[in-house]
C-alpha positions, 0 to 999 in steps of 0.5 A: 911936448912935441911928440904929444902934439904930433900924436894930436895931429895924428888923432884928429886926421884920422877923424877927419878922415873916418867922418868923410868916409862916413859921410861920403857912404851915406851920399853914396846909399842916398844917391842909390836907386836900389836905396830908394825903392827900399825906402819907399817900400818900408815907408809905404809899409810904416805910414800907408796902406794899400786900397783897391778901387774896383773898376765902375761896370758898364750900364746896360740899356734898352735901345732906346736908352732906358737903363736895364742895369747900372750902378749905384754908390752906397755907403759903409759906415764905420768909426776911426780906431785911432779916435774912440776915446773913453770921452766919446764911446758911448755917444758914438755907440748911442748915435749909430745905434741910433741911426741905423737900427742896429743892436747897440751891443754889436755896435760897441764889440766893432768900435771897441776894437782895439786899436794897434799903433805898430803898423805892420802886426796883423791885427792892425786897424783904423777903419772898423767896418758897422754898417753896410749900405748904408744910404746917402740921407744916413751919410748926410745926418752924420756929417750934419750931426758931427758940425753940432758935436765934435765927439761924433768926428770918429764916425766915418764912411767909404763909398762903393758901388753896388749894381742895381736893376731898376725895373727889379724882374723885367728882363731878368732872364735876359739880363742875367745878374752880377755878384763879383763876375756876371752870370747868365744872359747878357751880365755873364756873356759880356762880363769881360767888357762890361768889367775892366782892371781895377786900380790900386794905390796907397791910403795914408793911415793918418786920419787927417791926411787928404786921400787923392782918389785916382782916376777909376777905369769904367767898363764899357757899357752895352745897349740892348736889341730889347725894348722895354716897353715890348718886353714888360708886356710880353712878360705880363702876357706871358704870365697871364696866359700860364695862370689862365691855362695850367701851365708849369711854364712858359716862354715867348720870343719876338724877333725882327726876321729881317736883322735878327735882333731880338725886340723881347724874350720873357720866360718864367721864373724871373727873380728880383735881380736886386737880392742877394745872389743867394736868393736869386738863384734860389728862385731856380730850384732843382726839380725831380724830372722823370728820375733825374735832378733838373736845374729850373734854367734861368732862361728857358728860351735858350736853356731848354731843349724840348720836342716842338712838335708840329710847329716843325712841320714848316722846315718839312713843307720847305724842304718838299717845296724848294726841293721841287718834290711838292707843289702848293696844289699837290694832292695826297689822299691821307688814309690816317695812317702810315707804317714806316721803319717799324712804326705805325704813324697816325694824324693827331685824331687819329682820323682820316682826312681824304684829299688834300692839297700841301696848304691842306695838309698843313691847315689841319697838321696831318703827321701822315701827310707830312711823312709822305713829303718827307719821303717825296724829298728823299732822306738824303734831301730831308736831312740836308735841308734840316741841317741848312736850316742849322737844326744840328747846332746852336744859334750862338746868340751872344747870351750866356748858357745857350744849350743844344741837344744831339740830332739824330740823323744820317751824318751823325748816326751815333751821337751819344755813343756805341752803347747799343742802348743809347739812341740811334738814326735809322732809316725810319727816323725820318717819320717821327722828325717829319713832324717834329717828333723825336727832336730837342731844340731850344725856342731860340734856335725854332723862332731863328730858324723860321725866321729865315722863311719870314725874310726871304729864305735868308737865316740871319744871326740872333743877337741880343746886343745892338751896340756897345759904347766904350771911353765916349764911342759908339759901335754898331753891331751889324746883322749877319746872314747865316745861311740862306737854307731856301729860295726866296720864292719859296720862303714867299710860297711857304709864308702864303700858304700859312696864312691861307691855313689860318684864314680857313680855319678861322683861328684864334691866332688872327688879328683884324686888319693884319693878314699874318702866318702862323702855325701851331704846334702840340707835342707830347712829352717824352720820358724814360718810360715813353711819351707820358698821356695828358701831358704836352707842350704847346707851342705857336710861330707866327709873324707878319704882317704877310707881305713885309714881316717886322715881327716874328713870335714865337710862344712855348707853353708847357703842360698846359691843364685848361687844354692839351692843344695850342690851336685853344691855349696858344693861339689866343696869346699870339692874337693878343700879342700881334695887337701890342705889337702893332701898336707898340711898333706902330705898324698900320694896318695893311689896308692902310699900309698899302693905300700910303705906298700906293700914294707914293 
């Protein structure tokens, strides 16, 4: 009897001994950081899954504050998995059907998917995506329906944000479009500020649960140099004037000389920046051009590079005159024609215009003149002026694509390599570029360039973007000086004597009460088998007005068919611009303007 009751005792202390263990080890795995974590995870996995919430993108506005690009929320609509039941199936089927247009067959294969309870196999779901952008008044005839009829409960939504261009093409080129990352112009070249990192976290997968949204990260938002008001009518300028005169093409340019800013830059084609990215860009075909495959750019103001022809003659009238070679009042006896490094040169009608002075030569736009004021400043001049006006590079305006061709000149000989078929500088290079042939610059980099002649000889940098707004501050964008390629009184000579050119020859290109500069620029169009005949492009630099320039425009109209010379398709445009812009800028007309600060 007392053995048995000692083997009792001995039984139960090694109970209570293995229970304290026991218990003891479950203390200690709960009491573990590395227990926890794991827990956590498997619960997460069991009865959560992870949501990303994509990060708000930042508005894009005019600079006077009217949206360009934003968001709007839109809406998908779907069914519950977990709470189709044989009962309500078909009215759910019926009422979304119903509701969006759709087939009622495709709506019943998404509501009958089936639904998995285990919730780490791959084919799980709860939420079964039907429609997408969906809109809010849909959203609102569903919550409104399902107060009435508790089988409609399964059907439920999820917001997102699509980005939306109110004015659809306006400023489309300069915009530039989103679809997961930014492309082209201001959506592309900010896409990295516009855009911020996204937020996840983890969703109940119980229907019923409350979902705590965390806070989204916005990006931050970029108000633009453009204002709308300018840049929609230089659109509907811009377009009229192609329709009106044949052109394949057309770009124009407004620019305050004095910041760099630009006020507006409309080229063609523009496409709805509300479709499909697909779509968009199918607005912009490839084309055959002279036996290659050419993408249309999607903004040819800076995209494209093409031969400006005679609106170049400025940079060679400023080298001459800064360089001290030439006076406004020398004269040159132009005979019409002049042989230089192999090639014969002759005056756009081939004529012969006797003596001239510098303002006459620039009035009629005589290539042989202005061969001969190249010379005057010698090669070495010439062409260190033309690089001080930064001819040989891009302007690195803050729009995405910006596109350059290789200079031929002095210091850079050989730019498309040792071939000995490929292009080369040579000495008589320096006739042809005198005029503007034999060059390929993009708009943006010509009306930047000139711009320095409109403000004083100083070159300021092009810039699309006048602030930047992030988490509720604001931060200016301050105008740079590039280079100051001529002296002030030079760039006033040089602005002088293109007015003068304009009043004598009673252009097109005047507006009444504005005195204003101007020059125009015809230029043949080159191929692989030479410059083809009938075919040029048709550009126009202007601004004023004369004594304090607020503006400065620059137009490029391509293969014009009404007429082959700018003096009669371009000049008429940049009249009917100047008088927008007066208006629209509220700039008085110079009579006026003087007798105000007179009276000061």
């Amino acid at each position: 009897m007392r053995r048995e009751k000692m083997r009792f005792y001995f039984v139960g202390i090694a109970i209570i001994l293995f229970s304290i263990t026991i218990v003891f080890r479950l203390v200690q795995i709960q009491t573990d950081p590395v227990f926890h974590e794991i827990s956590e995870k498997v619960g997460n996995q069991a009865t959560y899954k992870p949501k990303d919430f994509e990060a708000v993108r930042g508005n894009i506005y005019d600079r006077w504050g009217n949206l360009l690009a934003g968001n709007n929320e839109v809406y998908e609509i779907g069914v519950n998995l977990n709470q189709i039941t044989e009962s309500n199936k078909n009215e759910i089927v019926n009422f979304i059907s119903s509701l969006t247009g759709l087939n009622r067959d495709f709506v019943r294969t998404r509501v009958e998917i089936p639904y998995q309870p285990e919730p780490l196999k791959e084919n799980y779901a709860v939420f079964s995506t039907i429609y997408r952008n969906a809109t809010e008044k849909m959203v609102e005839e569903i919550s409104m329906a399902q107060e009435t009829n508790r089988a409609l409960y399964p059907i439920t939504w999820n917001g997102r944000l699509e980005r939306t261009y109110p004015d659809h093409r306006l400023g489309a080129n300069v915009l530039g479009f989103y679809s997961s990352v930014g492309f082209f112009g201001v959506e592309g070249f900010y896409d990295n500020i516009l855009s911020t990192v996204e937020t996840s976290t983890f969703i109940s997968m119980n229907p019923y649960d409350v979902m705590e949204i965390p806070d989204i990260p916005h990006g931050a938002s970029v108000i633009l140099t453009i204002d709308r008001e300018i840049q929609a009518r230089m659109e509907e300028i811009l377009d009229r004037s192609i329709k009106n005169s044949g052109s394949s093409s057309g770009t124009v340019i407004v620019m305050d000389p004095e910041t760099g800013e630009i006020l507006a830059m409309a080229t063609t084609p523009r496409a709805n920046l509300n479709q499909p990215s697909e779509q968009i860009l199918a607005e912009y075909p490839t084309l055959n051009v002279d036996g290659y495959d050419i993408q249309t750019p999607f903004n040819r103001a800076i995209m494209q590079t093409y031969e400006p022809g005679s609106v170049f003659k400025v940079f060679t009238l400023a080298a001459a005159l800064d360089s001290g070679a030439v006076t406004p009042e020398t004269e040159f006896l132009d005979t019409g024609v002049v042989n230089i490094g192999g090639m014969t040169i002759y005056n756009w009608d081939y004529g012969a215009w006797g003596y001239q002075d510098m303002t006459g030569c620039m009035q009629h736009s005589l290539n042989v003149c202005l061969v001969w004021m190249a010379q005057q400043t010698t090669t070495k001049t010439f062409y260190e002026y033309l690089s001080s006006f930064n001819i040989d590079r891009k302007t690195n305006i803050d729009m995405d694509g910006e596109a350059s061709f290789p200079f031929l000149s002095p210091s850079n000989p050989t730019p498309f390599g040792s071939d000995p078929n490929a292009p080369r500088w040579y000495e008589g290079m320096i006739g042809p570029h005198s005029f503007g042939q034999g060059v390929s610059v993009t708009p943006i980099r010509m009306i930047t360039s000139i711009a320095a002649i409109a403000n004083d000889g100083r070159m300021m940098a092009p810039h699309i973007q006048k602030a930047v707004v992030q988490d509720g501050r604001i931060r200016y964008y301050n105008p740079k000086i590039v280079s100051t390629p001529i002296k002030p009184e030079t760039a006033h000579t040089i602005t002088e004597m293109l007015a003068v050119s304009l009043e004598k020859e009673a252009s097109d290109a005047l507006v009444e009460g504005y005195r204003l500069a101007g020059k125009t620029g015809t230029a043949e169009i080159p191929s692989r088998q030479g410059y083809v005949a009938g075919q040029t492009n048709a550009s126009f630099v202007g601004w004023g007005p004369v004594d304090d320039p607020k503006f400065i425009v620059y137009i490029w109209l391509e293969k014009p068919q009404s007429s082959i010379w700018s003096s009669v398709v371009v000049s008429p445009v940049f009249s009917e611009i100047v008088e927008n812009l007066v208006i629209l800028m509220d700039i008085p007309p110079d009579k006026i303007r003087m007798e105000m600060a007179s009276s000061q």
